[in-house]
C-alpha positions as CSV (number, residue, x, y, z in Angstrom):
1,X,-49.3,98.6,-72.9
2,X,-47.0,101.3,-72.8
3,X,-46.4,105.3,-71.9
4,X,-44.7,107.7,-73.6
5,X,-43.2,111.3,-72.2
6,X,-40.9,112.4,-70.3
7,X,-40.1,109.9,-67.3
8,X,-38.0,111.6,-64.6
9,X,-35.9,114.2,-66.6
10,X,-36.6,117.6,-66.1
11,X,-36.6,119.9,-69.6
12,X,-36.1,122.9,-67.8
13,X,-38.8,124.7,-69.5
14,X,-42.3,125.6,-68.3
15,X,-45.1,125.6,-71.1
16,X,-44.9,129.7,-71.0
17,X,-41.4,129.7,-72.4
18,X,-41.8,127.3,-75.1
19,X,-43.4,128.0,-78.8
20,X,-46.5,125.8,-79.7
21,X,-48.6,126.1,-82.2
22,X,-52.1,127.2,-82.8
23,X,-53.7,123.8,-82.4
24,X,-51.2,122.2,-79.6
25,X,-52.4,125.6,-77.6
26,X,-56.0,124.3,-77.7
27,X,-54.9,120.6,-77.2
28,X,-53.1,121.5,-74.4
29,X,-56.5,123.6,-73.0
30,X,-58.6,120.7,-73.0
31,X,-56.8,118.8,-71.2
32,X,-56.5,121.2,-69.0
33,X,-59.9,121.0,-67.9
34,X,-60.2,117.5,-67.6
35,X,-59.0,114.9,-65.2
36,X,-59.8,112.1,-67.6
37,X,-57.4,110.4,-69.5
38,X,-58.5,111.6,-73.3
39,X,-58.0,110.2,-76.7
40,X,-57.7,111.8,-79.9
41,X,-61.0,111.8,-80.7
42,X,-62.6,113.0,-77.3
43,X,-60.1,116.2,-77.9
44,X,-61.2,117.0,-81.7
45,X,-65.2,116.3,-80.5
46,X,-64.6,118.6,-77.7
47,X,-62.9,121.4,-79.8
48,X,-65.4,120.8,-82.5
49,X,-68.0,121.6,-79.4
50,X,-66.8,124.7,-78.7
51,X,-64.9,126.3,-81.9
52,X,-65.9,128.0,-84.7
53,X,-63.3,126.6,-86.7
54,X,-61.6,123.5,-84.5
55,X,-58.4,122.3,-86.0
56,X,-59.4,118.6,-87.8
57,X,-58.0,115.4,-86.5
58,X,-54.9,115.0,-88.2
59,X,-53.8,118.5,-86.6
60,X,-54.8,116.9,-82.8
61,X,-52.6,113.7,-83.5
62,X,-50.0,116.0,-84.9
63,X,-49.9,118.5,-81.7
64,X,-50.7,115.6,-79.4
65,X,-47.2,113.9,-80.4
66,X,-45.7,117.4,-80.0
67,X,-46.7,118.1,-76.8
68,X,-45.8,114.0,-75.8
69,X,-42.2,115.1,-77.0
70,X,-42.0,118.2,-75.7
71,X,-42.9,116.3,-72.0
72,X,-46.1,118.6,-71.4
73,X,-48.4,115.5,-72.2
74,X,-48.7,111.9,-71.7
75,X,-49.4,109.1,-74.1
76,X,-50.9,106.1,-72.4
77,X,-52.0,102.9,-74.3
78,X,-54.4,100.9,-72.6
79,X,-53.6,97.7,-75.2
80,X,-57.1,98.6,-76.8
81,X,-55.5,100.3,-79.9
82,X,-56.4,103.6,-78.9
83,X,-54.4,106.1,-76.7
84,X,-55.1,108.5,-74.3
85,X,-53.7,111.6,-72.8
86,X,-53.5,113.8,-70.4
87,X,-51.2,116.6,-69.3
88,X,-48.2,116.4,-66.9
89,X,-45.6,118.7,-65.6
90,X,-42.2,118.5,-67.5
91,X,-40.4,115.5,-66.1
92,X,-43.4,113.9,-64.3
93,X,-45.2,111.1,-65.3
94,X,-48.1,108.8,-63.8
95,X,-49.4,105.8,-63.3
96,X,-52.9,103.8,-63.8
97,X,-55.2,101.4,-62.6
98,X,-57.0,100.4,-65.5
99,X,-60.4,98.3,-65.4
100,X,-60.3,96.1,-68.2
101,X,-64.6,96.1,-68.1
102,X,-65.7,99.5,-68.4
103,X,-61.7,101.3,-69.2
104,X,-62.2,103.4,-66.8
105,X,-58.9,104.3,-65.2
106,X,-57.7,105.8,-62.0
107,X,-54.5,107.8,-61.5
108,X,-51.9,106.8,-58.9
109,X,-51.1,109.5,-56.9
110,X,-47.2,108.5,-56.6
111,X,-44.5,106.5,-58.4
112,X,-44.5,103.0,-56.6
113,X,-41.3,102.1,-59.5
114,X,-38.6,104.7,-58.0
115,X,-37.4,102.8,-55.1
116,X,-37.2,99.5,-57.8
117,X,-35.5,100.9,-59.6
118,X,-32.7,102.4,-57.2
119,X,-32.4,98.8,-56.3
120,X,-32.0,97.6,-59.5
121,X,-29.3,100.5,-60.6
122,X,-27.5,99.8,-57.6
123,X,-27.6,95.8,-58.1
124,X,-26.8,95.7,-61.9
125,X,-25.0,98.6,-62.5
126,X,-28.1,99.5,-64.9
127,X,-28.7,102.9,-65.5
128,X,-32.7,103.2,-65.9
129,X,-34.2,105.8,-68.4
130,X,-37.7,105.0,-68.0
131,X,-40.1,102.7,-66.7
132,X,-43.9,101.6,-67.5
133,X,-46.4,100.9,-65.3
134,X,-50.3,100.3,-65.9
135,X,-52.3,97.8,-63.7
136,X,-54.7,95.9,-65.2
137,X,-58.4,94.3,-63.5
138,X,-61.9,95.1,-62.2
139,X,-62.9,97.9,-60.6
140,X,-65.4,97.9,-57.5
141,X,-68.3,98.6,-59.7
142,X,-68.2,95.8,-62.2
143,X,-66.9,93.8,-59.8
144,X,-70.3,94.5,-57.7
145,X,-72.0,94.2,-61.1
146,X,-70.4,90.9,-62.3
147,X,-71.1,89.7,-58.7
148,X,-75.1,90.8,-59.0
149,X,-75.1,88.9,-62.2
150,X,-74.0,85.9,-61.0
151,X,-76.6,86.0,-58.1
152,X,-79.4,85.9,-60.4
């Protein structure tokens, strides 16, 4: 499991002043209007949904790794083989709960790492770049369901 994008440095740069292309423009408007984490392949259906002439798949990965670089998105691997994004502000990142039933994830509202890591810079005289942080488990509902199941 691991995240990619920018984790605590600011660029500096909004997404107005910065050039992207065609296709990384509509990436970036998808997920826009989603609060789900998306993966490739949610992004292309959806532009194929709604475009005449949706830029293919390859084009997607291609301006989802830009926009991962360029600290506009994050890249979030679930440990499924398939990764999922969604939009952050330059030098912000998140965190998930992940349900390892259904995948269905939920977004922590705030960094539970930082103070961790002051700790640990100030212990060890380590300067930390970066951290990772996705929880793993059930949610309520398939715990309720799992727990129906076994009452039958």
């Amino acid at each position: 499991m691991s995240v990619q994008g920018s984790h605590g440095h600011s660029h500096g740069k909004g997404p107005q002043s910065l050039r992207l292309t065609k296709g990384a423009k509509k990436v970036l408007e998808v997920l826009e209007r989603t609060d789900e984490l998306s993966s490739a392949q949610d992004i292309h259906s959806a532009l194929r949904n709604e475009e005449d002439s949706p830029p293919g798949l390859t084009t997607v990965y291609r301006s989802l790794e830009s926009l991962v670089q360029l600290g506009l998105v994050q890249s979030v691997d679930f440990g499924d083989g398939e990764r999922r994004y969604e939009m952050v502000k330059p030098g912000e990142h998140h965190h998930h709960l992940v349900c390892e039933k259904c995948r269905n994830s939920v977004h922590l509202d705030q960094c539970l790492v930082q103070q961790l890591e002051e700790s640990i810079q100030a212990k060890y005289k380590f300067e930390v770049r970066g951290h990772i942080l996705e929880i793993f488990g059930l949610c309520e509902q398939c715990q309720q369901a799992m727990a129906t199941a076994g009452k039958k």
